[in-house]
N, C-alpha and C positions, 0 to 999 in steps of 0.2 A: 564478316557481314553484319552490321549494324541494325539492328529491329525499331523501327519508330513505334510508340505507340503514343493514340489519341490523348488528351488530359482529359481527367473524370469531369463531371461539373464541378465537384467542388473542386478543385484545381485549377481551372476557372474563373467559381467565384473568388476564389485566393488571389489568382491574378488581376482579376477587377477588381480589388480593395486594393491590391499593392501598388496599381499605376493611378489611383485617387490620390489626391494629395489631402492633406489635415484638413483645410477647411469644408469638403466635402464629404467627410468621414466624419467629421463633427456635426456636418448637416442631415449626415443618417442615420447616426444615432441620435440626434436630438429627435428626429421624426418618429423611429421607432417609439421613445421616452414620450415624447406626447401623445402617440397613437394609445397608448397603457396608461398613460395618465389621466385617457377625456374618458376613462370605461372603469375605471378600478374601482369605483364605488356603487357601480350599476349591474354589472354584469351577472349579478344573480339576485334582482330585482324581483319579485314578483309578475309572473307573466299577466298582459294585459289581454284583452277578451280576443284581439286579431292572433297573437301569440296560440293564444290559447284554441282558439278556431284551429287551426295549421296543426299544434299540436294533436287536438283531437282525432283529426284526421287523419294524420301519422300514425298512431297508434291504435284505428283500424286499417289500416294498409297491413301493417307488421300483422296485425290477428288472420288478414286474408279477406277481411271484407271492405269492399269496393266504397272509398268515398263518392258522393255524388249523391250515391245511389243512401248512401249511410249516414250522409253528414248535406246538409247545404252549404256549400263552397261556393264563394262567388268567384274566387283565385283561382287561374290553371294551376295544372297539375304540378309543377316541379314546386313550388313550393310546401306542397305535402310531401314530395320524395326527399326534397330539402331535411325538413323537420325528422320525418321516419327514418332518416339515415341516422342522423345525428342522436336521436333516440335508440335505436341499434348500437353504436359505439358506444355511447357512454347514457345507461339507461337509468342509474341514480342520481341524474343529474338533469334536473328541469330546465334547467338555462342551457343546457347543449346546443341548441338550438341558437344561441347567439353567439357562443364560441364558434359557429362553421361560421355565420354572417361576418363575424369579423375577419375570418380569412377569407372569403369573397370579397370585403371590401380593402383587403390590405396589396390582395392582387388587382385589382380596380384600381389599386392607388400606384401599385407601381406600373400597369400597363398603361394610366394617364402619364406616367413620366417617363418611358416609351417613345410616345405620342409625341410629344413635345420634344425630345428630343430629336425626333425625327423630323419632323417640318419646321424647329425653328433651330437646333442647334443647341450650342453648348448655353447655359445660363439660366435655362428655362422652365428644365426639368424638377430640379428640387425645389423650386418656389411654385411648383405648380401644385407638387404632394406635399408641401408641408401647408398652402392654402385648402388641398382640399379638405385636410384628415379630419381639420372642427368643422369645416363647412357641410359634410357632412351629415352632421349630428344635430345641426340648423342651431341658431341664439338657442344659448342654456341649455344645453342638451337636450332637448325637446326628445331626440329621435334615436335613444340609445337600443328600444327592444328591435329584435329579429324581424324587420318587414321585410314583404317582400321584395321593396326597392333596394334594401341593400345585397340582397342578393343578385337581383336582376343586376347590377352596376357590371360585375365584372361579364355576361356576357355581350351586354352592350359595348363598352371597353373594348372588346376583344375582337368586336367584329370590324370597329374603326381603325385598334390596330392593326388586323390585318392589309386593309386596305391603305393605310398610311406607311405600309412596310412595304408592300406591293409598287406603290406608284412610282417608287424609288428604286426600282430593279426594270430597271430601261430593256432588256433583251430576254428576262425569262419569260418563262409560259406560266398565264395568269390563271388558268382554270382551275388546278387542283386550290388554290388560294382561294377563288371563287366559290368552292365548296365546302373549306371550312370555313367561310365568313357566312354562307347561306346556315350551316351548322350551328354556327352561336347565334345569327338572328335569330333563329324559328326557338331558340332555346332561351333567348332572353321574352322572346314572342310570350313563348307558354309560361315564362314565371308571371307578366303582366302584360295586357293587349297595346297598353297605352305607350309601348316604346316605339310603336310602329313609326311614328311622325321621325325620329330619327336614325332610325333604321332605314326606310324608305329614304331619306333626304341622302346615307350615304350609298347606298346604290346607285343614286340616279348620278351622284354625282362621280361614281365610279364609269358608272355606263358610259357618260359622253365624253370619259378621259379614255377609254379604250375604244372608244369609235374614232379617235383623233387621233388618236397612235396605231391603229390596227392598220394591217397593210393586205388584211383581205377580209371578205364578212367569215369566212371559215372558224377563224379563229375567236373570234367574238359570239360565234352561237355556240362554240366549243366552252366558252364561259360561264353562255346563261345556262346551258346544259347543263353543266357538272354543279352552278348553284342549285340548281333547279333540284337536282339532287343530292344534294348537301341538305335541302332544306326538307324533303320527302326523307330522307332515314334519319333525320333529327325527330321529325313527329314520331314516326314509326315506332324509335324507340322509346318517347316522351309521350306519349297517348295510346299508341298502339293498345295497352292493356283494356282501355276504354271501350276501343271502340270492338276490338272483340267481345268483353263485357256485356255491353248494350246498344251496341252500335254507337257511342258518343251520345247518346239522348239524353241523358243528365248529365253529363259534362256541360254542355250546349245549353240546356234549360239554364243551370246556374249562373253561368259563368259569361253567356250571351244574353239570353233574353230577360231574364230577372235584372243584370245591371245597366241593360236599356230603362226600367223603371226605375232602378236606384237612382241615376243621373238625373234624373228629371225630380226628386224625392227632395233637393234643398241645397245639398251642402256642394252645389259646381255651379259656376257661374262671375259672371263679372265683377260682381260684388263682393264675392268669396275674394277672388282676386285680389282685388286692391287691399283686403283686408291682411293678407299678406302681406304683400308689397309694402305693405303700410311699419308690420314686423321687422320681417328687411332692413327695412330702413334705417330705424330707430334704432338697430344693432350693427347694421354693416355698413350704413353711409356711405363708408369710404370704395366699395365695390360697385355703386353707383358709378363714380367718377375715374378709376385709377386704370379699368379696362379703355377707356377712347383713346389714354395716351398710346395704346398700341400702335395708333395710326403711324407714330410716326417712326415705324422700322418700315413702314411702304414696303410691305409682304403683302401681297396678293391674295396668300391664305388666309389672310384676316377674315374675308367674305365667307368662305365656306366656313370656319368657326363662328362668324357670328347667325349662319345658316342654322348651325346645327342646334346654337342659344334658344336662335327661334322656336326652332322644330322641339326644343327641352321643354319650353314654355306652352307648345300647342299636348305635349303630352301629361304635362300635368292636369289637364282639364280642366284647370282654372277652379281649383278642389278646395275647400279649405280646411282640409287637414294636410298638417307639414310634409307625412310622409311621400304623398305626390310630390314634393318637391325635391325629393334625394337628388332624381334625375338631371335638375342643373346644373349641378353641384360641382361634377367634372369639368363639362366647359365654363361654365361661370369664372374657376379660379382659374383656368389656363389662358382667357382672356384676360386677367387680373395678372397672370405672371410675367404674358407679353406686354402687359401696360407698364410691369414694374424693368422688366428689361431696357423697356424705351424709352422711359425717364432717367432711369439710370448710364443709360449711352449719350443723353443730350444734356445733365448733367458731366457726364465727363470729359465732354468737349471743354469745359473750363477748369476743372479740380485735379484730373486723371487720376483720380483714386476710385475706378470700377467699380473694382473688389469689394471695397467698402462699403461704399454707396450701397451697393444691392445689395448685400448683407443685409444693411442699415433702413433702407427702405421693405426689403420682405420681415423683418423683425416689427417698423411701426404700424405696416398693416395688419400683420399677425397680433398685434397687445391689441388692438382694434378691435379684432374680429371674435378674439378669444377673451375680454376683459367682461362679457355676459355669461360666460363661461364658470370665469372663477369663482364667485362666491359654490357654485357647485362642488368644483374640484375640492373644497376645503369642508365640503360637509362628510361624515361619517355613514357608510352604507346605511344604517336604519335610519338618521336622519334625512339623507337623500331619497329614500321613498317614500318615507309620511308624508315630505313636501309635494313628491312628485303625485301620490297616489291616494293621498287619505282622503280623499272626497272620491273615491271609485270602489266598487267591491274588490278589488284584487288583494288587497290584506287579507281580507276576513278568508278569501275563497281557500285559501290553505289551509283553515282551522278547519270551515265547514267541509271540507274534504276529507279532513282525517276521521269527522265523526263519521261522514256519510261511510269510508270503507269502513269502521267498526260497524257499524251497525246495517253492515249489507254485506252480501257474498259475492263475487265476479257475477254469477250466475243472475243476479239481480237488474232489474233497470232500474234505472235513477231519472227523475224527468228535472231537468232545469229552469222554471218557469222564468226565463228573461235570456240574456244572449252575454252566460258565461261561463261558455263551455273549458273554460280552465279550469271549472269545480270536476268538470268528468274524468279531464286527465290526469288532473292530481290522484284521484280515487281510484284512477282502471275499472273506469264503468262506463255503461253505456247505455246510450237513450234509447228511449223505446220509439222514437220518432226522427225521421231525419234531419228534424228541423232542430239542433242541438244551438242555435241563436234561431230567437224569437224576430228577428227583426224582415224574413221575407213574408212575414204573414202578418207584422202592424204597419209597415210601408205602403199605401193605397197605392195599387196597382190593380188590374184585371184578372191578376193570377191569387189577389190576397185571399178571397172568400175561396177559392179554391184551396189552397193550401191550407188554411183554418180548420177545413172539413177535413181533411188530410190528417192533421196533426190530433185533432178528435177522436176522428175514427181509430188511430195507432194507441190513443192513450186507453180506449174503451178495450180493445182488443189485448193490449200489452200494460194493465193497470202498473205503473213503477212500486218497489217496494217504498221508495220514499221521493218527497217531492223536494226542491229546493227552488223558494220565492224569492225574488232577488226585488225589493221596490224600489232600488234607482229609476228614476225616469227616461236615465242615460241608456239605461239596460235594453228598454223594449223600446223605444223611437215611437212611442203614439203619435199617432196625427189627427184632426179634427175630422176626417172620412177614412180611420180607419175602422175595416166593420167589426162591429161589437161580437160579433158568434163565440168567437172565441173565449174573450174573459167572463162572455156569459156561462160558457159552459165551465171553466178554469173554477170559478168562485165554486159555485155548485156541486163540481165532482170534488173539491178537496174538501166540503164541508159537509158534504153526505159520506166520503171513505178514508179521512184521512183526521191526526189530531197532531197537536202539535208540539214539537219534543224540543226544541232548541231555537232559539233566536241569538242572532252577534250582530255587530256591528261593523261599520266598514274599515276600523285601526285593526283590527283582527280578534279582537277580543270579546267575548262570552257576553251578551247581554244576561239574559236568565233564562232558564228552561220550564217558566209560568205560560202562560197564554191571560196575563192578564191585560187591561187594556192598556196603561202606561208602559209596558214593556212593550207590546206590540207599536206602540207610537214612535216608540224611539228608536228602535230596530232597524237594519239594514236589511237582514237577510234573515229567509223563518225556515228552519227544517220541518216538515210535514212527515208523518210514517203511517201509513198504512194500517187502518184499526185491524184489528185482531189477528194482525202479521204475524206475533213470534207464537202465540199461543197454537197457532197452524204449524209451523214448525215444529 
């Protein structure tokens, strides 16, 4: 009597490499090779101030104290769980934190090839992942650190997977399906609110494909049911901490009603938009045009992927920072691989060399797409961050970190006067105020003079051992009605308790440790210490 047993997955994946033939073996390794070759000079970068935010907040999660409540986060929570986890496993290592994003996004990149293969077939798939991996990362690598949108990618992915695998199983029962695609919604939900528009579009466009196939209403509220919960023990376990906490009241505060005023603050709008678009342009041109040839494979699906472009395009918020734009990125190049499909099918009506041709066609829009790329690829990690960063304090905040932990103990607060709170994490310190970036108390809002007195009151009560000034402009977002209370009091309290022991600059290196006036002119960042600190000691 003969035993069957199962094959492992790798046995599996052993079998799916062995019925691939060379040209699509070649196309996966080349994927992988540039997926390593658009990071190999970034990937332990200097973290930037949103980096740096997330980190912060990470890192009191791990201590046991509640961000929201500890840190002002404008971002749901899994993005702090993101960061803290990644910080837990590999805790000497600052960039951890974009080693996870890169596997978030490398599974994002293989469930867009999934995707395509399931609603268009064979030819689709690897020109769809080898378009998205630079697209990405946007002209020039713009978008190499850990945002939240590269993370959000794979549960958005995941949840249209589902559903693109589902439509296609004519006779099962859709519920359990329904539950974990409610699952990865609510969880791509809480990395960022703004996926909503595509998340909702595939819903709906779920909903009316199983009212049309359903052959009783039983079974169709047996679906919204089981989403319905799908999407209840995703929060549960993804905020639940919260709201036991404080009932969600500083989650909510952050994260809702402070970025109802942030919105309104400049940088979203039409204008933002085109300014974009304008970027775009002048590097991808050719994705402009090379997506409308899809039309002519006369798929039906075409509509709902150009549905969901839209719905990418209403969830960037018309922002003009690149990272809202991660979220195109996916359908953007799968419309771009069915455009290259169908040129390449109406081409071969006269040449018959397919194979070729679409080779040869996803290769010329690749040099295209990646030729603003390369002068990057060829610069040297310290090279590639001066360019990218030497007009930002992210050099220096490594150096000023290392002084701040010599000359403070855990036990110390450290106050950050601007919005870079990657000096706290580098150091393992923490602010005496929850506003560890400056910028919900200089943004005119209703809540600003509010939180100002907030932020006062914490420094009166919890004087820091040392202050750290950051005078980039970038740092603190002044506005012409933002209210003055604050620097009123800032100037004042570090000039009546505080002297000044270091100044640097933003390449990372040591201006001088004088407080004379030409040093102070030229200076980026000023360490403050606390008079007659060590002598009390």
């Amino acid at each position: 009597m003969s035993v069957s047993t199962k094959p492992t997955p790798l046995q599996k994946c052993r079998a799916l490499w062995a019925e691939r033939g060379w040209p699509s073996r070649i196309g996966i390794i080349g994927l992988v090779a540039m997926f390593v070759l658009l990071r190999w000079n970034n990937f332990n970068a200097p973290l930037i101030r949103d980096e740096g935010d997330y980190a912060y907040s990470g890192q009191l999660l791990i201590q046991g104290l509640a961000p929201y409540e500890h840190a002002f986060v404008q971002k749901p929570p899994l993005v702090i769980y993101s960061y803290a986890l990644s910080n837990l496993l590999l805790p000497d290592l600052f960039w951890s934190p974009r080693l996870l994003a890169y596997l978030f996004v490398a599974l994002a990149t293989a469930l867009l090839g999934y995707i395509a293969r399931l609603e268009f077939g064979k030819g689709i798939a690897l020109p769809a992942m080898w378009l998205m991996t630079p697209m990405v990362l946007l002209p020039e690598i713009e978008q190499f650190p850990a945002s939240v949108e590269m993370f959000m990618l794979f549960p958005v992915l995941a949840t249209v997977a589902i559903y693109c695998h589902v439509r296609r199983q004519e006779h099962q029962p859709q519920h359990w399906y329904w539950f974990a695609a409610a699952f990865f919604a609510v969880t791509a939900l809480l990395y960022k609110y703004t996926a909503l528009p595509v998340l909702a579009f595939t819903f709906a466009a779920w909903f009316i494909e199983i009212q049309q196939k359903a052959v009783n209403k039983g079974s169709i509220l047996r679906c919204l049911a089981f989403g319905f919960a799908g999407g209840v023990v995703a929060a549960a376990i993804e905020v639940g901490y919260f709201f036991v906490h404080d009932g969600g009241a500083r989650l909510w505060e952050s994260t809702v009603l402070f970025n109802r005023y942030y919105l309104a603050s400049g940088p979203f709008g039409l204008t933002c938009l085109i300014i974009r678009l304008k970027i775009f342009w002048s590097y991808w041109w050719i994705l402009f045009f090379i997506p409308w040839t899809g039309w002519l494979l006369r798929n039906r699906r075409i509509w709902f992927w150009l549905g969901m472009l839209l719905c990418a395009f209403l969830a960037t918020g018309m922002s003009i920072y690149g990272q809202y734009y991660i979220i195109l990125m996916p359908f953007w190049a799968l419309l771009s691989a069915m455009g290259i499909r169908a040129l390449t099918a109406q081409l071969d009506q006269w040449t018959k060399l397919s194979v070729w041709l679409g080779s040869l066609l996803v290769t010329v829009v690749l040099i295209l797409l990646i030729r603003s790329d390369i002068p990057w690829l060829l610069c040297k990690p310290e090279r590639f961050t001066e360019l990218k960063m030497g007009t930002y304090p992210f050099l220096g905040s490594r150096l000023v970190a290392n002084q701040v932990s010599q000359l403070s103990t855990p036990d110390d607060f450290v106050f950050v006067a601007g919005s870079e709170p990657q000096i706290l994490y580098y150091a393992r310190r923490f602010s005496p105020t929850r506003f560890s970036t400056l910028y919900p108390l200089m943004i005119p809002s209703p809540a600003a003079r509010r939180y100002q007195a907030e932020a006062i009151q914490d420094l009166q009560k919890h004087p820091p051992a040392l202050i750290v000034f950051v005078k980039g402009s970038d740092s603190w977002a002044r506005h012409a009605a933002t209210p003055p209370d604050f620097l009123n009091f800032l100037g004042d309290f570090i000039s009546q308790n505080y002297q000044l022991i270091g100044s640097y600059l933003n390449n990372g290196e040591k201006s001088h440790r004088t407080s004379t006036n030409d040093v102070l002119a030229v200076s980026d960042i000023l360490l403050y210490e606390r008079n007659n600190r060590r002598k009390v000691q």
